[in-house]
Each structure stands twice: as structure tokens, then as C-alpha cells.
Legacy VTK file of the C-alpha trace (Angstrom):
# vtk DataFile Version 3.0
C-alpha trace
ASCII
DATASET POLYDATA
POINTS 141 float
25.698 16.255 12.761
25.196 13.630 10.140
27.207 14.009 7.048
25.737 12.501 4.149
27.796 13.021 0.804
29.858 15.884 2.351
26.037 17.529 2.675
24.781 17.701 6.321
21.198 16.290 6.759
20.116 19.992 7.423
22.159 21.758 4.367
20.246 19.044 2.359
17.000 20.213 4.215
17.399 23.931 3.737
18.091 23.536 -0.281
15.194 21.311 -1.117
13.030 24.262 0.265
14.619 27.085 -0.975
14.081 25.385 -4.065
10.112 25.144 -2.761
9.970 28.607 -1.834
11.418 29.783 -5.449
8.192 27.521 -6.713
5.691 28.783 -4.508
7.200 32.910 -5.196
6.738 31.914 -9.063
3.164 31.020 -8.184
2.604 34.043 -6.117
3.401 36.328 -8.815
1.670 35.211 -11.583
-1.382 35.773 -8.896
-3.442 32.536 -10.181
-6.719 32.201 -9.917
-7.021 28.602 -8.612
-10.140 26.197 -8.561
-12.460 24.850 -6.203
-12.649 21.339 -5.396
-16.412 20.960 -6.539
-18.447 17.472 -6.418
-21.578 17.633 -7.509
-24.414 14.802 -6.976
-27.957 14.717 -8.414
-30.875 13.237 -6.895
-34.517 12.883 -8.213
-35.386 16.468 -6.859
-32.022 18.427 -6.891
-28.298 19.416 -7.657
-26.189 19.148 -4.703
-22.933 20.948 -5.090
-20.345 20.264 -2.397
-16.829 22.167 -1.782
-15.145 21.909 1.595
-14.176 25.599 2.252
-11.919 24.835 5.622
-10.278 28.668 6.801
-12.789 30.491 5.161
-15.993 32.087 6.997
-19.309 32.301 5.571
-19.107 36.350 4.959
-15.988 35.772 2.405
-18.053 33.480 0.082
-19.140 35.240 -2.711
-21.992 32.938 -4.840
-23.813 34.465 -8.106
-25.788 32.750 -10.457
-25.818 34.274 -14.164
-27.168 32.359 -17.579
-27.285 28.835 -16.146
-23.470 29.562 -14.707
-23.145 29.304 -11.085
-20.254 30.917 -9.386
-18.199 30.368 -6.451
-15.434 32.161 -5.423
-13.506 33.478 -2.728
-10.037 34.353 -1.290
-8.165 32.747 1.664
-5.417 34.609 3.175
-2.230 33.639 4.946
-2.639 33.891 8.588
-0.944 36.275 10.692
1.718 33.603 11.746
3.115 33.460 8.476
4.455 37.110 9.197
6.269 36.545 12.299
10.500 35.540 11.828
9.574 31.824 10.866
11.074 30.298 8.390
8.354 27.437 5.905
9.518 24.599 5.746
6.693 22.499 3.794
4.027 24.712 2.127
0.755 22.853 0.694
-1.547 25.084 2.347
-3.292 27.256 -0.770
-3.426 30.868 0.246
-4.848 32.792 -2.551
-7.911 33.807 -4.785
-10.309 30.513 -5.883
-13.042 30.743 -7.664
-15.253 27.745 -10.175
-17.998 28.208 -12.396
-20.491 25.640 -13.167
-22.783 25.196 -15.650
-26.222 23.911 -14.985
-28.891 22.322 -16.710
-32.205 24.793 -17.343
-34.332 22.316 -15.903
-33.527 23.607 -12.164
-35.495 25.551 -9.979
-33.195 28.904 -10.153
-35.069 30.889 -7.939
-34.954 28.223 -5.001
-31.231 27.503 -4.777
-29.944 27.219 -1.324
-26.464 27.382 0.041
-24.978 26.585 3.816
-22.143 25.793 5.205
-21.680 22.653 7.979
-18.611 21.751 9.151
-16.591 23.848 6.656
-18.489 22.140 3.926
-20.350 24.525 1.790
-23.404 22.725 0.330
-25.441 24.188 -2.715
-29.152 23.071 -3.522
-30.565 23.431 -6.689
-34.333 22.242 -6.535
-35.183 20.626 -9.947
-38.583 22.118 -11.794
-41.547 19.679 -11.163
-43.354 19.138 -14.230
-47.060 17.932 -15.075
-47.408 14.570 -15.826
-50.559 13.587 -18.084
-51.335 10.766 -20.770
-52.405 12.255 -24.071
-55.401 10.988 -26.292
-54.878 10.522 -29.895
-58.288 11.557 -31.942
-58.557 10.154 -35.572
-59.368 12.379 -37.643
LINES 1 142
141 0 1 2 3 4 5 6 7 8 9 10 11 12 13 14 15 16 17 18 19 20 21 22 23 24 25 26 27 28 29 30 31 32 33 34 35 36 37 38 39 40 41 42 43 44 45 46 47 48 49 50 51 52 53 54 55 56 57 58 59 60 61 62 63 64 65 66 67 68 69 70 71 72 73 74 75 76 77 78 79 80 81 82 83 84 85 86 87 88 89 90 91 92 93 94 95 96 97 98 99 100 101 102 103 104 105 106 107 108 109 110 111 112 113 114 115 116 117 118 119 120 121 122 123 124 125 126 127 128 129 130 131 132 133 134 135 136 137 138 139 140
């Protein structure tokens, strides 16, 4: 085995995650709440909200809509592999409770928003409210 300071290459290994999996406990216990990746693009006619949602089906996406807030949230869980004898040896995978809320503007169509998921993209429509156009005449009085 390679020696490299009087440290082998895998002692070396080992302690950087140790040190990793003390981080990611730390983070477990405090039981964050973290936040969805969200972009959000406007068109003439609509909001389109986009957050990729990869390990997460569409019956474990809850999506409410309360005073202009719209909110997304959900929880992915560790897969069953996680529990066998294996030891983790790189952890970026996020395995816990997300949720975002977004404010939108009031001149959207709240009763028409639309959400599906393609590809493990969710996608969120808001329909903007179509107003009357009209030229006004000024009388003198």
C-alpha cells in the first residue's frame, strides 16, 4: 500500500469522510428544511415555474396555493440501499424534507394553474388574466 506522510492512501480516505459523515449527522439533526431549485420564466400569457424533482413520484408532491404564495414541497427519502452494511463514501445526494414558496403577482389566472411532471421536471403554469383593451374618448365639458 502507498504510504504517503506515514498516512496510507486509504487511512487518508477513511478520515476525510468520517469527517463528511460528522457534517452530514450535524445536518440530519437539526432536520432542515431545504429549498427547491425553482426557475421561473414569464411569457406574454403565463408563469412557468420549473424544478427538476429526480427520485420523487408525482403522489409525494404536495402543491397549495394561498394569498398569492405558491407552495411546493415534498420529502425524498434515502433508499433502501443505504440500510444494508455499506459504508458512504461521498454523500451529495439530498435526502430530506424540501419545500419553496413563491410569491406571485395578482395579475395571474389563479384558478387555471396547471402542474405536470416530464422527465422528472415538474412544470407549473400560471395563465396570466386577459384584460379588455379599449381607447377612451375625452368629452369637454
Amino acid at each position: 500500500m502507498f504510504k504517503f506522510f506515514g498516512v496510507s492512501k486509504e487511512e487518508e480516505f477513511d478520515e476525510i469522510f468520517e469527517e463528511e459523515d460528522e457534517v452530514e449527522n450535524t445536518k440530519l439533526e437539526k432536520e432542515e428544511i431545504w429549498q427547491i431549485a425553482v426557475d421561473i420564466l414569464e411569457t406574454k400569457f403565463e408563469i412557468i415555474l420549473l424544478a427538476p424533482v429526480a427520485g420523487i413520484s408525482l403522489d409525494e408532491i404536495d402543491i397549495s396555493f394561498h394569498n398569492n404564495i405558491l407552495t411546493i414541497s415534498w420529502e425524498r427519502f434515502r433508499p433502501e440501499i443505504y440500510a444494508k452494511d455499506i459504508t458512504v463514501r461521498n454523500s451529495e445526494c439530498y435526502w430530506w424534507e424540501f419545500s419553496r414558496n413563491i410569491i406571485l403577482p395578482e395579475n395571474l389566472d389563479f384558478d387555471s394553474i396547471k402542474a405536470t411532471l416530464d422527465n422528472n421536471l415538474l412544470i407549473i403554469t400560471v395563465p396570466k388574466l386577459k384584460f379588455s383593451s379599449q381607447s377612451i374618448r375625452i368629452e369637454k365639458i
